[in-house]
Backbone bond lengths (Angstrom), bond angles and torsions (degrees), N, CA, C in turn:
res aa  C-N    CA-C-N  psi(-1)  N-CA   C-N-CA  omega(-1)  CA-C   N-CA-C  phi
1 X - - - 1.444 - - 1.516 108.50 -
2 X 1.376 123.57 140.21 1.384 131.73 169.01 1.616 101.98 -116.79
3 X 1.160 93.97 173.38 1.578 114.53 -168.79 1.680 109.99 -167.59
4 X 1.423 110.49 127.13 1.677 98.86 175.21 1.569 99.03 -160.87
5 X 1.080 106.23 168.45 1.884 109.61 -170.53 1.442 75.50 -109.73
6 X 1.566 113.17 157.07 1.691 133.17 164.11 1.308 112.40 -158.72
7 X 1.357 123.81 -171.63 1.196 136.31 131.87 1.288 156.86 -74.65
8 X 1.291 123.09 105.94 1.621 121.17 -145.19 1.661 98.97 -61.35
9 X 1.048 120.13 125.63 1.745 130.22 177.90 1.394 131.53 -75.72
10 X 1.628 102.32 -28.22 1.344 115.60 -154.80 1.524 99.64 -153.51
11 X 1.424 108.76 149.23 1.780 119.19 -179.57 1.559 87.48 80.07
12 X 1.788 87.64 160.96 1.675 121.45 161.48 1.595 120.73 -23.21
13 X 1.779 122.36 -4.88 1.355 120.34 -143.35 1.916 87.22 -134.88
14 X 1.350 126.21 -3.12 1.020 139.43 -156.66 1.712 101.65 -65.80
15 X 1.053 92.73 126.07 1.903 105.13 -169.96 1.474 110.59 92.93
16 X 0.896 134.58 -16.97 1.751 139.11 -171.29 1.773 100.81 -85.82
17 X 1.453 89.98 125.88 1.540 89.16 169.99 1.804 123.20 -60.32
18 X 1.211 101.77 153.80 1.531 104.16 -171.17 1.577 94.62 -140.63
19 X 1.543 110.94 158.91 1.613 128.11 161.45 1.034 97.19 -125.61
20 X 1.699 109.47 138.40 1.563 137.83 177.35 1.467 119.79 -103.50
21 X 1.295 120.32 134.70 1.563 123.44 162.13 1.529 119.57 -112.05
22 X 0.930 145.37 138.13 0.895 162.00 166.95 1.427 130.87 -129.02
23 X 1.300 106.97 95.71 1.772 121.27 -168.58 1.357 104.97 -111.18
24 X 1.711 105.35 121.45 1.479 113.97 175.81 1.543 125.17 -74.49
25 X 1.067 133.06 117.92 1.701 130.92 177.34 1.344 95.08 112.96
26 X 1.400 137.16 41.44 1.521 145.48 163.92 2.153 97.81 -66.07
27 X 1.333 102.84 113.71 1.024 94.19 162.87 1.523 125.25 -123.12
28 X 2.087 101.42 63.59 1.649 114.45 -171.94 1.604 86.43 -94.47
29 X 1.243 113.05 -59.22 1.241 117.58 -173.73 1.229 120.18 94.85
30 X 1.315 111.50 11.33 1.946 128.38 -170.84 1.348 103.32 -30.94
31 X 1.464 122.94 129.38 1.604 128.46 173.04 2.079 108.60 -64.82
32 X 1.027 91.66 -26.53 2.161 96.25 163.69 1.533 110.91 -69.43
33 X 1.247 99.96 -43.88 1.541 93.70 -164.22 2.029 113.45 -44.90
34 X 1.344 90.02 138.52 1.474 115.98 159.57 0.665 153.40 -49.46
35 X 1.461 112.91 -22.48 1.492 121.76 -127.87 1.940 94.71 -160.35
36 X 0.882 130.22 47.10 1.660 128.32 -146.76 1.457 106.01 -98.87
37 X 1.449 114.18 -1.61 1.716 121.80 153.43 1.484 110.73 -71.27
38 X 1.467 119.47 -12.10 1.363 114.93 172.71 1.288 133.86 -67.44
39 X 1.587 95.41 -22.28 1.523 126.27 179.51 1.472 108.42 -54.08
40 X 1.265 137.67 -45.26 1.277 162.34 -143.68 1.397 101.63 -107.11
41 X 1.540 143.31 102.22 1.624 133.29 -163.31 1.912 97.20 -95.32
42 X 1.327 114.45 -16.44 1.649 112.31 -177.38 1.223 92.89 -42.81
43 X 1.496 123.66 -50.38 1.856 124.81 -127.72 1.269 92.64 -88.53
């Protein structure tokens, strides 16, 4: 799992601080998602 505070970049929310999760072995599989090595829990 990762986690980090940033700045939202993109969409209606752009400049507004944001907190991120990122959990490895997600098996939603969302067609948006970003992140699609997450899919996979080995890595």
């Amino acid at each position: 799992m990762e986690e980090c505070y940033s700045i939202q970049g993109e969409g209606k929310h752009t400049g507004k601080a944001a907190y991120f999760i990122r959990i490895g072995g997600c098996d939603v599989g969302c067609l948006w998602c970003d992140v699609k090595e997450s899919w996979d829990a080995s890595i």
